[in-house]
N, C-alpha and C positions, 0 to 999 in steps of 0.2 A: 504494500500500500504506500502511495507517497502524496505526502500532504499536497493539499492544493494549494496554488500562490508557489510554490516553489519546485514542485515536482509536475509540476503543468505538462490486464493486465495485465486441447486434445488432438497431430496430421494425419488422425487417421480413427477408425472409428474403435475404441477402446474396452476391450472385452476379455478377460482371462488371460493377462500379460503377468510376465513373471517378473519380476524385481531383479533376479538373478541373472537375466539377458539384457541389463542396463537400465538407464534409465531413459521413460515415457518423454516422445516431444510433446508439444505444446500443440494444440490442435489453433486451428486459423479463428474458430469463433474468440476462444478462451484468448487465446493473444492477442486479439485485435482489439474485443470487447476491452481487456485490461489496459492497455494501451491508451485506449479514445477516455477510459472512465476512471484511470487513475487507482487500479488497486492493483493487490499483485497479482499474479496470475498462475492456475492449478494445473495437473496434470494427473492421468488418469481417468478411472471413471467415476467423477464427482456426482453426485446423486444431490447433493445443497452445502451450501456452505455458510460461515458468517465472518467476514475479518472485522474488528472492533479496535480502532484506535486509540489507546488511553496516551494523557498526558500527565507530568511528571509528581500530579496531583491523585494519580487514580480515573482522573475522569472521563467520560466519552468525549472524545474531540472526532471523530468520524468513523461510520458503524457503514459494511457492504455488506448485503444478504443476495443470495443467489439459489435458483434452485435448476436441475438443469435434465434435458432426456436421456437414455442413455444412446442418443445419437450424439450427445456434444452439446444440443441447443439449448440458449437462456432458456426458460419457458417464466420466467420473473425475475427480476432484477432490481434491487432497491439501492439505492443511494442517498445518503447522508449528513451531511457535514452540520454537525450540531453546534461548532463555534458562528458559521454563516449563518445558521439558521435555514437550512437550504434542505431540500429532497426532490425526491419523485422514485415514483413505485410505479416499476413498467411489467406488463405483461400482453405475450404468446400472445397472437390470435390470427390465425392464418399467415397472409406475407406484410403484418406490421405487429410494432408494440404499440398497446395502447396503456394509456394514465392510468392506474389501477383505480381510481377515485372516481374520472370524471369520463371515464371511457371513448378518449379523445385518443387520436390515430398521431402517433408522435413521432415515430422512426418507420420508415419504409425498409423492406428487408428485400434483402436480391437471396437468387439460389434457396439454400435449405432456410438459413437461420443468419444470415450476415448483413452486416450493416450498410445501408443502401443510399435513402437519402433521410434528412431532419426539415421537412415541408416547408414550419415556420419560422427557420432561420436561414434557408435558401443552402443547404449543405448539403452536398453529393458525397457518395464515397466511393474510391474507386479500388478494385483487388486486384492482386496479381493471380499467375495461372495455378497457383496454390490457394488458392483463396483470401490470401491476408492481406487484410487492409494495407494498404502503403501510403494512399493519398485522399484527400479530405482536399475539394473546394468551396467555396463563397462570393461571396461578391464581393468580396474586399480581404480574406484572408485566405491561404494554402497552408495547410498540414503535410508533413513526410514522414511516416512514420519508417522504424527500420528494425530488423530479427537477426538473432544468426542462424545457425545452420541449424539447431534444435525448435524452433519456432519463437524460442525466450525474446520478448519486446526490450529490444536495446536504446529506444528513446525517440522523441521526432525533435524534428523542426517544425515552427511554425514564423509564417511571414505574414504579417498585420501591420498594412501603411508604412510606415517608415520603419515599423516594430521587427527585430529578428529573434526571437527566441528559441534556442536550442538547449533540448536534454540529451543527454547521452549517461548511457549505464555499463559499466565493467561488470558482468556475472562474475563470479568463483572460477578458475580455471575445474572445479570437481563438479562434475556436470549434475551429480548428486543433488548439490546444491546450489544452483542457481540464485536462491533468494540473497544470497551472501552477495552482495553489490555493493558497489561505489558509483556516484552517477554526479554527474555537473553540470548545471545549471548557466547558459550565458544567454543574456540580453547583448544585444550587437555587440558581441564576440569580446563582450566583459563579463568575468565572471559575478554571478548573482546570488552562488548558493550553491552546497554541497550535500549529497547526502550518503552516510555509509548504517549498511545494515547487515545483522547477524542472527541467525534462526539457528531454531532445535524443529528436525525433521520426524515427521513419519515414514511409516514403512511402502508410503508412495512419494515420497522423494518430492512430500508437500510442507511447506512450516505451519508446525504449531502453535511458536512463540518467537517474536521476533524482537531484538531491542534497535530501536531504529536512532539516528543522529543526524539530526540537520544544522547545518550551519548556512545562518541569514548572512550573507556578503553584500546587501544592500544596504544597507546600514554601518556607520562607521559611530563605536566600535561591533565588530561582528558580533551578530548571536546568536548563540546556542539554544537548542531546543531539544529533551530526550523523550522519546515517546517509546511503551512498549504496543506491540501487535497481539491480539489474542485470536486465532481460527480456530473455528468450529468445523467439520469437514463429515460429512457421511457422503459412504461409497458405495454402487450397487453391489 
């Protein structure tokens, strides 16, 4: 999971895989979804999950709940950030999600279950021949997002008016754990902000417990902020 404001998450269909013939890639919905919405992102066959972001108080600073087929696809998805004050709770329904509240049509979906277009903010999204997202346009901004060779979201660019902001993330060389990152944060090609994190894994090569570290570089002097992660995770 990586805070918002500063951290601006299954390639194939996953069924009776052994742990001991490596570890699972990252499928195209799960990476891409993680990526566009800012959490981390599972492997496996997740059945729902819940990441819960506490700060250095104990408290909910932002909570992601998911529940998903055992094709891969969202079939609900909530987001949270309780410092903003912010949500929406999306759910399945044929080729869109709709507002779970007001059951208004909010993301258009291409293919199975992939991210398509965002109607009323004028946002397209486009895939590669794998399925994952890589581009996101607007009428005034472009999104790039970027993977490596296990499907893991290594961070985008985005350009907005004069605006360049770029993340970028170092995985763990132990492909085990991925979640173990370092990632950096630049607004026109000055640094903004850092972040380094470290998990305790499950026996799907998922975190359970993460203690996360961001460092604010927009501000002079820099500052620190320590958050831990809590996930929840059931598997088919």
């Amino acid at each position: 999971m990586k805070k918002l404001a500063v951290m601006v998450t299954l390639a194939s269909v996953l069924v009776g895989c052994d742990n001991a013939s490596g570890p699972l890639s990252f499928t195209p919905e799960m990476a891409s979804f993680s990526n566009e919405f800012d959490f981390d992102p599972l492997r496996g066959p997740v059945k729902d999950f819940t990441q819960t972001l506490l700060n250095e108080k104990g408290e909910v600073s932002k909570r992601v709940t998911g529940t998903m087929s055992e094709q891969g696809c969202f079939d609900t998805l909530e987001l949270h950030d309780l410092d903003a004050n912010t949500g929406v709770a999306l759910v399945l329904d044929a080729n869109f999600y709709l507002d779970a509240e007001t059951q208004q049509q909010k993301i258009k979906l291409q293919g199975k279950c992939q991210l398509a277009e965002l109607p009323a903010a004028g946002v397209t999204w486009d895939t590669d021949d794998n399925g994952f997202i890589i581009s996101a346009h607007g009428k005034e901004m472009e999104v790039n997002y970027r993977y490596d060779a296990d499907g893991y979201p290594l961070g985008k660019t985005t350009v907005s008016g004069g605006q360049h902001l770029s993340v970028s993330s170092t995985p763990s060389k132990d492909k085990r754990k991925k979640l173990d990152y370092s990632a950096v944060s630049l607004l026109n090609d000055k640094p903004i902000g850092t972040v380094k994190q470290s998990c305790d894994y499950d026996r799907h090569d998922n975190p359970v417990a993460c203690d996360l570290l961001i460092k604010d570089e927009s501000v002079k002097p820099t500052v620190e902020h320590k958050f831990t992660i809590k996930n929840s995770i059931d598997y088919y």
